[in-house]
PAFI-797618 format. One record per residue (C-alpha): residue number from 1; x, y negated, z negated. Coordinates in steps of 0.05 Angstrom, whole numbers, plus 5000, padded with zeros to 4 digits. Layout:
residues N
NUM;X;Y;Z
...
This chain:
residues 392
1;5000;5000;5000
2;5024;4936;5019
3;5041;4891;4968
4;5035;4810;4962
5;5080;4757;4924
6;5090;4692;4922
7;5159;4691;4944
8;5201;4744;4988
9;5270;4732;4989
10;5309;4770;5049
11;5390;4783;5024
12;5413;4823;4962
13;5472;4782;4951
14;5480;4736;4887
15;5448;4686;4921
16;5390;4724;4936
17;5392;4753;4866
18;5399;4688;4828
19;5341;4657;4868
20;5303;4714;4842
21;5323;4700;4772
22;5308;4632;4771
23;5238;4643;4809
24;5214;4701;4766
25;5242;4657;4692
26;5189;4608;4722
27;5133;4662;4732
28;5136;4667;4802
29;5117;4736;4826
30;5175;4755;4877
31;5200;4816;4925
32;5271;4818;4941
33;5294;4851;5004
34;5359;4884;5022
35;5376;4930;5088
36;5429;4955;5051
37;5451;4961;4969
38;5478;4896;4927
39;5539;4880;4943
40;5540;4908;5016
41;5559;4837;5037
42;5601;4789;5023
43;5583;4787;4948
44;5620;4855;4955
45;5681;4830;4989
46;5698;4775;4963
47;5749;4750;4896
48;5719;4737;4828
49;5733;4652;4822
50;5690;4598;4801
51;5736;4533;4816
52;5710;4475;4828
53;5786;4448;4832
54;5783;4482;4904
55;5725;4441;4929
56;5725;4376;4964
57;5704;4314;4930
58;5634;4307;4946
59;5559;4340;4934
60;5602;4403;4935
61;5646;4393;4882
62;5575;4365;4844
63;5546;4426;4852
64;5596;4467;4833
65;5613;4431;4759
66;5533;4442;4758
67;5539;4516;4766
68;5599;4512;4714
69;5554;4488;4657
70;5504;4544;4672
71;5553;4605;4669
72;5575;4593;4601
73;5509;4612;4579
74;5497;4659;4620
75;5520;4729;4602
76;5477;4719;4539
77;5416;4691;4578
78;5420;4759;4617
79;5434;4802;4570
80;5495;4834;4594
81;5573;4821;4597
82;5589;4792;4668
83;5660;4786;4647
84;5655;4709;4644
85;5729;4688;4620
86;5756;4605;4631
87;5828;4613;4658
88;5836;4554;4684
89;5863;4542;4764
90;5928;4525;4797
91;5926;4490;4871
92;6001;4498;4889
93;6029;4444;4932
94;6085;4456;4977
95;6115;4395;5001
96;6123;4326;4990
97;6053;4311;5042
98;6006;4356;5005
99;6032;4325;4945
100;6006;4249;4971
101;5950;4272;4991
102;5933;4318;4929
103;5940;4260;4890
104;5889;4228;4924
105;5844;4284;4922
106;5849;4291;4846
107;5831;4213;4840
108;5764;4229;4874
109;5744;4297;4838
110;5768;4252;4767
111;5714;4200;4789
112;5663;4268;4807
113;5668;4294;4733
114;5728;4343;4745
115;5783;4340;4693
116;5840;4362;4744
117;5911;4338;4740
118;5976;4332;4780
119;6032;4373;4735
120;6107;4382;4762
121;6142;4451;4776
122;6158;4462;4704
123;6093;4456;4678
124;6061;4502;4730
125;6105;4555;4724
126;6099;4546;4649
127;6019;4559;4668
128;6036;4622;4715
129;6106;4650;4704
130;6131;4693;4764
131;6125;4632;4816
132;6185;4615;4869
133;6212;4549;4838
134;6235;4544;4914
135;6167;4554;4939
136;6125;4493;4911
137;6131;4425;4878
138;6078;4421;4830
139;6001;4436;4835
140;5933;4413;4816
141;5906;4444;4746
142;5843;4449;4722
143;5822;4474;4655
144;5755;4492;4675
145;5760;4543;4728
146;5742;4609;4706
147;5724;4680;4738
148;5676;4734;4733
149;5661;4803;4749
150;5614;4796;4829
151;5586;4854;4819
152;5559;4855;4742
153;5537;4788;4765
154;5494;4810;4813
155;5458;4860;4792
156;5449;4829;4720
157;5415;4780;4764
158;5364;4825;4792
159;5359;4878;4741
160;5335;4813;4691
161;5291;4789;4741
162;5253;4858;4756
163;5248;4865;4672
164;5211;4795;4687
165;5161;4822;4738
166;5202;4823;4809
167;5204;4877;4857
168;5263;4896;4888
169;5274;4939;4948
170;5334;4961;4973
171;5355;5002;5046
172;5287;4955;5068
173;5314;4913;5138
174;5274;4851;5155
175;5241;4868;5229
176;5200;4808;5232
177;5179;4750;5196
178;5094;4746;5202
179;5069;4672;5219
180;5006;4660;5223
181;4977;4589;5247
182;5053;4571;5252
183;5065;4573;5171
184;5098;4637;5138
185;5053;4696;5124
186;5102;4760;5104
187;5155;4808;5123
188;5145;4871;5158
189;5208;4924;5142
190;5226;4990;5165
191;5184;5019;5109
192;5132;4965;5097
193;5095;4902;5103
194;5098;4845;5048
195;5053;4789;5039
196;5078;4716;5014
197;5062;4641;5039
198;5145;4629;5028
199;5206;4668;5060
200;5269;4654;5039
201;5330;4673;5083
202;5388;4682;5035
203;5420;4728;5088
204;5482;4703;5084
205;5532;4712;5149
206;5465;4742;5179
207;5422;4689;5166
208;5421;4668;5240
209;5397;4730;5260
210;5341;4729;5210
211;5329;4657;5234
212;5317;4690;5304
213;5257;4715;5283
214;5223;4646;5265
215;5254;4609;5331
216;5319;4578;5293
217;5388;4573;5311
218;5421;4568;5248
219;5491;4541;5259
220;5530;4589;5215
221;5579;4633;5235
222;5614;4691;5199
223;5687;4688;5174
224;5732;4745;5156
225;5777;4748;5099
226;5826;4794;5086
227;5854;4823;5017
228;5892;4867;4982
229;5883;4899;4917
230;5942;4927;4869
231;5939;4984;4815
232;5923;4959;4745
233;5984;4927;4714
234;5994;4892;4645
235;5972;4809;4651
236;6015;4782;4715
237;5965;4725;4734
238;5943;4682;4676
239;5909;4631;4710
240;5865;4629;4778
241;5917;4612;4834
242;5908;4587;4901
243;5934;4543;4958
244;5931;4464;4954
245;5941;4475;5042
246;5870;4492;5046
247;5835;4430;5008
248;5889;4384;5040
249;5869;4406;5118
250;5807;4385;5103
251;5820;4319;5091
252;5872;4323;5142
253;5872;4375;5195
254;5917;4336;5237
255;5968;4370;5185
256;5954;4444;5217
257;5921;4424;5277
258;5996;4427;5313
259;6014;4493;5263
260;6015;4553;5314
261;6045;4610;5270
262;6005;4667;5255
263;5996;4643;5190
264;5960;4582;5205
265;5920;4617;5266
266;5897;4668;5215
267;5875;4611;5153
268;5932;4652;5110
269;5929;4632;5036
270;5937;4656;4976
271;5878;4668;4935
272;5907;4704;4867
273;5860;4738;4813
274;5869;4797;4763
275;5813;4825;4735
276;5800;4851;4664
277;5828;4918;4680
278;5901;4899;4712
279;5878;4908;4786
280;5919;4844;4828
281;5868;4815;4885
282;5906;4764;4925
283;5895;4746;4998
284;5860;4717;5039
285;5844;4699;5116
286;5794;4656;5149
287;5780;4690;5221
288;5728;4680;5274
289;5713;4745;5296
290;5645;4758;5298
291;5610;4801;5250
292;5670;4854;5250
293;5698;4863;5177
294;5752;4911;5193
295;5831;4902;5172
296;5885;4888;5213
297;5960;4901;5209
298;5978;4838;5234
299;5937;4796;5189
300;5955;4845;5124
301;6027;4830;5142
302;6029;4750;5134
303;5986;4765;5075
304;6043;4803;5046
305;6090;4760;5067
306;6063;4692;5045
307;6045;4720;4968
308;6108;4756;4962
309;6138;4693;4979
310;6107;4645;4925
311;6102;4697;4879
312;6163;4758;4890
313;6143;4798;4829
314;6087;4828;4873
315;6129;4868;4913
316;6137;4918;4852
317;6071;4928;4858
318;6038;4992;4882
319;5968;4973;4945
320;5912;5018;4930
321;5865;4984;4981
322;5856;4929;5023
323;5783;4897;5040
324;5742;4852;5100
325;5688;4815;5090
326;5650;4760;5117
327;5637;4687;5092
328;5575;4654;5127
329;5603;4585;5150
330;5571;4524;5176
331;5598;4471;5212
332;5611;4412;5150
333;5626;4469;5093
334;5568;4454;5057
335;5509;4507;5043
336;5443;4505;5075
337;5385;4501;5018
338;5313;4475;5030
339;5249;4486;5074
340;5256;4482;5147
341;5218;4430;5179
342;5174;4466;5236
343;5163;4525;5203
344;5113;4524;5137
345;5136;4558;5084
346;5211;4593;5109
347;5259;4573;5065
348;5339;4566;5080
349;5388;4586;5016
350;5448;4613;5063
351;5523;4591;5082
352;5549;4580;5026
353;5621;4608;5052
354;5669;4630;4996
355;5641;4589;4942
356;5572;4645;4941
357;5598;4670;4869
358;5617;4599;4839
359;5550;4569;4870
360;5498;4626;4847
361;5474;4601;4786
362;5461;4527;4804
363;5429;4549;4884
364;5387;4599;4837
365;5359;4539;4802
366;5357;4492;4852
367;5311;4541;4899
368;5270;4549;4841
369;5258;4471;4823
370;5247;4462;4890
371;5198;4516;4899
372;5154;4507;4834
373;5162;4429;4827
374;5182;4406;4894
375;5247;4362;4854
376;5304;4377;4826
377;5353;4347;4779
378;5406;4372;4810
379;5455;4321;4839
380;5464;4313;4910
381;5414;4363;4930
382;5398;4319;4986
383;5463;4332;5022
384;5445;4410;5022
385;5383;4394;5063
386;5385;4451;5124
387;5341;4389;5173
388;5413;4351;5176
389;5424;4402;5225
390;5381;4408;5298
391;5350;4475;5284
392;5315;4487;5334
């Protein structure tokens, strides 16, 4: 028997997950789709950061010191240990450019609410022991960065918000979206068909396909990343670690635009986390290559080669695995969230690249306020508004 809600949210990421949190906590009744399991995406392949040092000064970075306040509640809001820990982040900076224009940067995120700070060679390798001295001169530190366990995240999510009513289905694909009069009427699966006035696609790198089905052409595009994972060693990275290159050709891609290594044609960075029990992830990539998530030797070799290099302890270090996934990307970095104009009742929560697991909480609430009260007190929500974009 068919069943109706008043929300069906298509993606079993955390996204999709935290939106069903947040709507069920505010009595909505809601059915969560996935065509897989949780975690099948990129909530499954990705690292475990929440660091809003990495973001650029702007509704992003807003969002994300939003997001920060609500995770330090939240393992005891949903009743289970999502391995919340504040580490505190490291940007290294390389050169005597990225330095300039880092110190910019930090000028901006300090007027935005971030405490970040410029510290010298000493003081960074004081933070994270096992750096090349020769490799950096200085970073950007943040206290307030902090990681957590992806997957404990996301289904604490959903198991919480089925004990609060919501039905979740999983191996369930999204065929087509039902309209009827032009506004949002349901979902018809593989299995089923669901009734609901509102649809939102928090499909992730597939959101433009589940766009398709509604007439959209959602301009995000998946990106591979690359990683490797170590055995479980004794505490090597104390603090969240990452590349200052990526923020800083952002502001300035004039500074890689002319870079034509492998390296820069692959988006090689280093993206450093260990998790509570000793396993090292570090890559990663940032490829256009459609929707294929598979490894590559050429890309797993400047991966090696640029971590080893900043940090040469890791070549003791024993690979049990390497990973692919994909990050749905648009075109200005900044997630999608809000109802499409043209189509009654479809809903967009989707691109939020590789900030998905930093950005759940606060894109679970702000679908929600949105939803129930039509506002939001969350800041800058304008500038996520999916109508800057021609959709259609």
């Amino acid at each position: 028997m068919s069943l109706t809600a008043d929300v069906i949210i298509i993606g079993g990421g955390v996204i999709g997950s935290s939106i069903n949190y947040y709507l069920s906590k505010r009595g909505q009744r809601v059915i969560q789709l996935e065509r897989n399991y949780f975690n099948s995406g990129a909530s499954g392949s990705c690292d475990t950061m929440i660091a809003p040092n990495t973001k650029e000064p702007n509704e992003h970075l807003q969002l994300a010191l939003y997001s920060v306040e609500l995770y330090k509640t939240l393992s005891q809001e949903l009743g289970r240990d999502i391995e919340y820990e504040k580490k505190g982040s490291l940007l290294l900076i390389e050169n005597e450019d990225e330095l300039h224009i880092m110190e910019g940067i930090v000028k901006k995120q300090n007027a935005l609410g971030l405490n970040s700070r410029i510290i010298d060679v000493d003081e960074t390798m004081y933070l994270q022991p096992g750096l090349n001295r020769d490799a950096i001169v200085g970073a950007s530190y943040s206290e307030v960065d902090a990681d957590v366990n992806p997957f404990r995240l996301n289904l604490a999510f959903a198991d919480k918000a089925v004990s609060l009513g919501a039905k979740v289905f999983t191996h369930e694909a999204a065929q087509e979206i039902l309209l009827r009069n032009g506004a949002v009427a349901g979902v018809k699966t593989n299995r089923d068909t669901y009734y609901a006035p509102i649809v939102i696609n928090a499909a992730g790198s597939w959101a433009p396909i589940v766009g398709k089905m509604v007439g959209l052409n959602i301009p995000i595009k998946p990106r591979r990343g690359q990683t490797v994972i170590t055995e479980a060693v004794p505490p090597f990275v104390h603090k969240l670690v990452n590349n200052a290159r990526y923020i800083v050709g952002k502001h300035h891609p004039e500074m890689l635009k002319n870079n034509h290594s492998l390296k820069a044609q692959m988006g090689i960075a280093i993206s450093l986390v260990q998790s509570k029990k000793g396993n090292i992830e570090f890559g990663n990539s940032r490829e256009f290559v459609g929707y294929d998530t598979g490894n590559t030797y050429l890309c797993l070799r400047e991966l090696l080669k640029n971590a080893t290099r900043i940090i040469p302890g890791l070549k003791n270090l024993n690979i049990i695995r390497t990973m692919g996934g994909l990050r749905p990307y648009p075109p200005d970095s900044k997630p999608l969230i809000g109802f499409v104009n043209g189509v009654p009742g479809f809903f967009l929560a989707a691109g939020h690249e590789g900030d998905g697991i930093c950005l759940s909480p606060v894109t679970g609430k702000l679908v929600s306020d949105l939803i129930v009260d039509g506002k939001t007190d969350v800041p800058a929500a304008p500038g996520f508004d999916p109508n800057r974009f021609d959709l259609f």
